[in-house]
Each structure stands twice: as C-alpha cells, then as structure tokens.
N, C-alpha and C positions, 0 to 999 in steps of 0.2 A: 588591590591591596599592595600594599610594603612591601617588595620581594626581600628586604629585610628585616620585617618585623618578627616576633618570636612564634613558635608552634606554638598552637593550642595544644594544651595536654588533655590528654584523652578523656579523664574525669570529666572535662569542660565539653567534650562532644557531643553536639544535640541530640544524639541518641537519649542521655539520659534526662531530657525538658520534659517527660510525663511525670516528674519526681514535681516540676513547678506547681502541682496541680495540690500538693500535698501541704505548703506552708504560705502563709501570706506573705511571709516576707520575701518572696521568690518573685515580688516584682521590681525589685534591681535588676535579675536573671532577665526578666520580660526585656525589660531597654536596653539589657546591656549585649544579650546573645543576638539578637536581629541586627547589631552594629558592629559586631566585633572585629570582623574584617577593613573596614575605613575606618576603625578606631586610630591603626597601628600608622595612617599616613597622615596624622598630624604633624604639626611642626613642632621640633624640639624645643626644650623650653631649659631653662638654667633650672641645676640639681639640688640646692639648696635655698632655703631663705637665707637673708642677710644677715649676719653674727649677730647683730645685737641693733640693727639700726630699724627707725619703727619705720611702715609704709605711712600713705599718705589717709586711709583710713584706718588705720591703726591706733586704739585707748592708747598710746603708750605714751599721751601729753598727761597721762593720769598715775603713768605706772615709772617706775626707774627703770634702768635700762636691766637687761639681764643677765643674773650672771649664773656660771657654769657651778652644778652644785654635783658633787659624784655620789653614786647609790650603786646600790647591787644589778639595777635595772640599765646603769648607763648615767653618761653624762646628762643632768639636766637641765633645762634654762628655766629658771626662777625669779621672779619679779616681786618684789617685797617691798609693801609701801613702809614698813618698819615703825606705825605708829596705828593707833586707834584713838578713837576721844573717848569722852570721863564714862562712859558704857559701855563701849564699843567691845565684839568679838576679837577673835582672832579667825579667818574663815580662807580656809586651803581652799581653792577650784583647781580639778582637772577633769578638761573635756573629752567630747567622744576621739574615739578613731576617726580620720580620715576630716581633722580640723585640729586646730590650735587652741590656744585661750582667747582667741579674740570671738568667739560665739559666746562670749559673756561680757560683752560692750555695757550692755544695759546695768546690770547688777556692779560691775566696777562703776559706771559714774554715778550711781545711786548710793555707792557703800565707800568710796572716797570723803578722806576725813573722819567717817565715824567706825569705820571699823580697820584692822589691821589686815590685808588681804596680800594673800602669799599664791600667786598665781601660777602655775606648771602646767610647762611642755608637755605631755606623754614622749616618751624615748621614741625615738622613729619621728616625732610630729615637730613641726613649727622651729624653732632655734635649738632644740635640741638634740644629743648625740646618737645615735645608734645604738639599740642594746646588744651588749655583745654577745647573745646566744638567746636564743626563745626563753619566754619570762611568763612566769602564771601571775594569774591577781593578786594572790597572799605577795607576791613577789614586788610586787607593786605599790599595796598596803606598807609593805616595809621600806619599801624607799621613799614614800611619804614620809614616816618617822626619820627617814634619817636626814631628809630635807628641815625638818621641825631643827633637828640635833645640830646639823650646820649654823642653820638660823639662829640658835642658843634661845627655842620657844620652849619652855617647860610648861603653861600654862594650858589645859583642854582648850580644844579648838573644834570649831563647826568645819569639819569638810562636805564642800558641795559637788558633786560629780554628775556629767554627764555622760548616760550610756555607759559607755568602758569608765567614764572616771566616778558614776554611780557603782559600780562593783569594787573599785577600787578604795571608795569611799568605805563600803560595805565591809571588807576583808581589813582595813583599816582598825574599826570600830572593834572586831573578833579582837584583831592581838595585841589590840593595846585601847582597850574599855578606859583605863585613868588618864587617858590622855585626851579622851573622847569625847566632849561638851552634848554634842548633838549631829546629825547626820542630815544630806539632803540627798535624796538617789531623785535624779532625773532622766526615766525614762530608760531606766537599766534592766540589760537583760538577765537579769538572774537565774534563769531557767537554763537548759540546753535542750537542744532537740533528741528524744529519745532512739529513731534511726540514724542521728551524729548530723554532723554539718552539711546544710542542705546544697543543692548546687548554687542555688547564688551570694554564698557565703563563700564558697571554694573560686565563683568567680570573683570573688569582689578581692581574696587575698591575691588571686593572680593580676588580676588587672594592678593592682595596686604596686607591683613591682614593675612591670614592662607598659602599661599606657595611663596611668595615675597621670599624666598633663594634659590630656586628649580634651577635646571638649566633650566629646560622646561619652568618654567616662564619666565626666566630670560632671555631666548632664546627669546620667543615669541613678548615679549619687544623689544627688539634690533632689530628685524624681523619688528618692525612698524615705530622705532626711525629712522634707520641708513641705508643708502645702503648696498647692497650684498659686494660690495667692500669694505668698513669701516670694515664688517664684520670679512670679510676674511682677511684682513691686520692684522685687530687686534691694540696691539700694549697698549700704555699705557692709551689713553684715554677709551680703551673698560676695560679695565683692573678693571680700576674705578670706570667703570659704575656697571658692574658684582658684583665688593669688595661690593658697598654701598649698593645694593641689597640683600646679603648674609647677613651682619650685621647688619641694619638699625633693629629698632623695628618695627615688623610689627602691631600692634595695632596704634600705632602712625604715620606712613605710611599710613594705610588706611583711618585714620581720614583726613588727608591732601587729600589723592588722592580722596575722595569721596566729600569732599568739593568740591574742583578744578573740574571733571570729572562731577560729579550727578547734583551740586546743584546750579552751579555758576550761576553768571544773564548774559546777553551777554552783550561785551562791544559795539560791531559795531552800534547800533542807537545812541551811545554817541559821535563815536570818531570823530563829525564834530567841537566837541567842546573842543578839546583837542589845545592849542593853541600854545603849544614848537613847534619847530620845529622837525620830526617826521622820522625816518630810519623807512620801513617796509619789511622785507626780508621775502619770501617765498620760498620751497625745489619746484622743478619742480617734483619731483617724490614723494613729501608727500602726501602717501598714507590714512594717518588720515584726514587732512583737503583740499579739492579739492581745486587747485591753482585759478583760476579763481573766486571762493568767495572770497580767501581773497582779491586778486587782487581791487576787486569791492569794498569791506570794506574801505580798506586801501584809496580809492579816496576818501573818503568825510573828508580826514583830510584836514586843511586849509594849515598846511605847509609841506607837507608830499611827501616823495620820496619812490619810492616802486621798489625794486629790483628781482629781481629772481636769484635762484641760482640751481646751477644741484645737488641737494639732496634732501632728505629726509626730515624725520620731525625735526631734530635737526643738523643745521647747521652747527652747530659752532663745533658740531664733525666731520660729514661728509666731509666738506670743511674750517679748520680753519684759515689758512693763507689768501685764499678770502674772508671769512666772516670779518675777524680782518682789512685786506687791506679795505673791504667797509665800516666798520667804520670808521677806519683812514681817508679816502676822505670826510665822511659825517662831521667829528668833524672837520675837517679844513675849512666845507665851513659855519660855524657857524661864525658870526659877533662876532669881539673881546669883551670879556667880560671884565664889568669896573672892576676895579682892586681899 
C-alpha cells in the first residue's frame, strides 16, 4: 500500500461486510473492499476534464461547445444544440453519478436535428463546477429550471435522466408540472434504504474523493453499472466512462456522489404526484437497485409506462439503441404539442 494514501474511515472497516449480505447492491462493496489497499498506489492522473475541449470519443462533433450556466447547485456546463425540426421536442438529459453526458452518445446522434437537446453536467461531474455545499434532488430539479431560464426555454420540455438525473428528472416534474411535457427516469433510485446507506454506498462516496482515478475503482464501478458483456466489448462509451473517472476532480465528485448516494430523501411516496406523462425503464440484471421495487414504485405514477430492459444499472450504455428506440415510441405516443 501507499504509505500516503488516505485512512480508511472506520464506517468502511470490514468489520461491518456482514451488512453486504443485506442489499444487492453491496456488490460494488464486494470488488471494491478486497482491493482497497492497492487501489491508493495507482498513478495520479490530472484533476479535471478539459474546459470545454471535446476527447477524441466524445458526441461533441454533434453538440456546441460548453458553456458555464450558474444555478443554486453550482456552476454548470451546458450544451444546447438551440434548434429542433418542424416536430421536434425540447429534451434536457442529465446522467448518473460517477459519469458525464457522454453515456447518451446513442440518443444524441439519433435526436440531432430533430429535436432541441440541452445536455448537463451534474455539478461535481464532467466540465462542470463544484457545488458549493451539499445539494438535495428538489435542489437539483430547480437548477434545471433555471438552466431552462438562462437558455430563455419557456416551452414544456421532456427531461430524460439517468439514475441521479432520473430523480432529478423526477423532482423537476413536482415543482414545476407547466413546464413539464413528459418525463423519462432511467434506472432511478427512487427508494432509500430503510436501515440508511448501506456500506457500499458509504464506500463508493469515499472512494470517490481519494482513489476515483484508480483502475480498481474504476473497475468496481463498471462491475455495478454495466453488464459483463458491455464490459468486455468495451469500445467508446466505456472509454468515457473510465476518461471522466481519471480526470474529474475528486473533492467535487464526492461532494455530488455523497449528496446523491448518503443524503437524498426518496422520491417513490411522491411520484403518484408527478402528473407529465412518465417512461420508467429498469436493467433486469441491476444488481444496485432490485427490479421488482422499482417495478412497484413506478405504478403509483398516474401517467406512467414502465419497461424492462436486459441490463444493468445504466441502460443507455448497456443497450443504447433499445433504450433510445423506447423513447422514440414513448415521445411519439405523446398528444401533439400546441405550437
């Protein structure tokens, strides 16, 4: 080990791994506590992505460059193709924790040119800033709106979110319904766990501040997000995942991920009052959140369609052409919007 990497905090001590035996999703915990010792002697890696310059597989031959939009959550980077064709939406994306907007490659070069896509950072993730003090969902929902309010959108808009930007999406819809077209929650945990955050949620906020570049980390992640198949394909969307991992700032990563993960309030006794009409998609094999809770969640929406898909916790990598095709279906069978 590092003689200067960070102490484990006590929370994290394998004393308490018989709690692993209590959530599925405790197999982050699995990969990540058996390595955590040679996590911390990887090689350092640069603390940021690049302001606004796109990598080499990066959508952003599709998107404008980014720019800095301010909210209650932090500064955030915003990419606004600023046009749709003669039907076209208006449709926000923001993805999970511990990834960017590029885990929506597929649906940008599918929704380029016909719709208007206004894509966001989460604070802490990818180009943008840090939030300046822990932030809840509602907290987050509103800095959507005021990213809309910069942009000068008055029009309802489809926000589609993954995981954390599925709740986001979610808390959206609550405080401001007229603004709210339709929703798409992918793979979001709306629920909390009733004994509070399990250990491998408490390790995933620590890791994410002192060894979020590691490949061990970075592995273990992937090992919770993505199918064995995803894995081993590879290819560009893992590419990206890994890149934003290595560079992101980890102080400001863990500030988001421990928001999101530790501290959030659940959204499920809300969402009977969520009134857009609502895509809810679930991985059959996501191993973080059991299919069959959110299944249950997901019914108390009033207008709400709930899908299953044969993946993981993040769909839209795992399967992006059937994810992007089941939105496609869901935005067509939306009543035409007045114009």
């Amino acid at each position: 080990m590092n003689l200067t990497s960070p102490p484990v905090p006590r929370h994290l001590l394998p004393v308490q791994t018989s709690r692993l035996r209590e959530r599925p999703g405790a197999l982050m915990s699995v990969v990540a506590t058996t390595t955590l010792g040679a996590c911390a002697a990887s090689d350092k890696q640069p603390n940021r992505l690049p302001a606004h310059g796109p990598t080499a597989s990066q959508p952003t031959a599709l998107l404008p460059p980014g720019k800095e939009v301010s909210t209650r959550v932090g500064y955030l980077a915003v990419r606004d193709t600023g046009t749709t064709g003669t039907s076209g939406e208006v449709i926000v994306l923001w993805p999970s924790i511990l990834a960017d907007h590029r885990i929506y490659r597929a649906p940008i070069e599918a929704w380029q040119g016909r719709h208007r896509l206004v894509v966001i950072d989460g604070p802490g993730h990818g180009n943008s800033g840090a939030a300046p003090a822990p932030f809840t969902m509602a907290q987050c929902g509103q800095a959507l709106g005021e990213v809309l309010d910069a942009l000068g959108i008055a029009q309802p808009v489809v926000v589609v979110g993954t995981s954390w930007g599925g709740l986001v999406a979610g808390e959206f819809a609550l405080d401001k319904p007229q603004r709210t077209r339709a929703v798409v929650m992918l793979n979001a945990p709306v629920f909390t766990a009733p004994e509070g955050p399990s250990f491998g949620d408490r390790f995933v906020a620590w890791g994410a501040r002192w060894i979020h570049g590691t490949g061990l980390y970075r592995d273990g992640v992937a090992r919770a997000f993505f199918l064995p198949a995803t894995r081993a394909r590879g290819g560009p969307l893992l590419e990206d995942f890994h890149q934003h991992l290595r560079e992101v700032d980890g102080a400001a990563l863990a500030r988001s991920v421990r928001s999101v993960l530790i501290e959030r309030d659940p959204l499920a006794p809300r969402m009977s009052a969520i009134a857009a009409p609502t895509l809810f998609m679930a991985g059959r094999y996501d191993a973080i959140y059991p299919l069959e809770s959110l299944r249950a969640a997901a019914s108390a929406l009033p207008k709400g369609r709930f899908e299953v898909l044969d993946t993981a916790h993040i769909s839209v990598v795992d399967a992006p052409e059937q994810t992007t095709a089941l939105i496609n279906g869901f935005l067509a069978s939306l009543p035409a919007a007045p114009r």
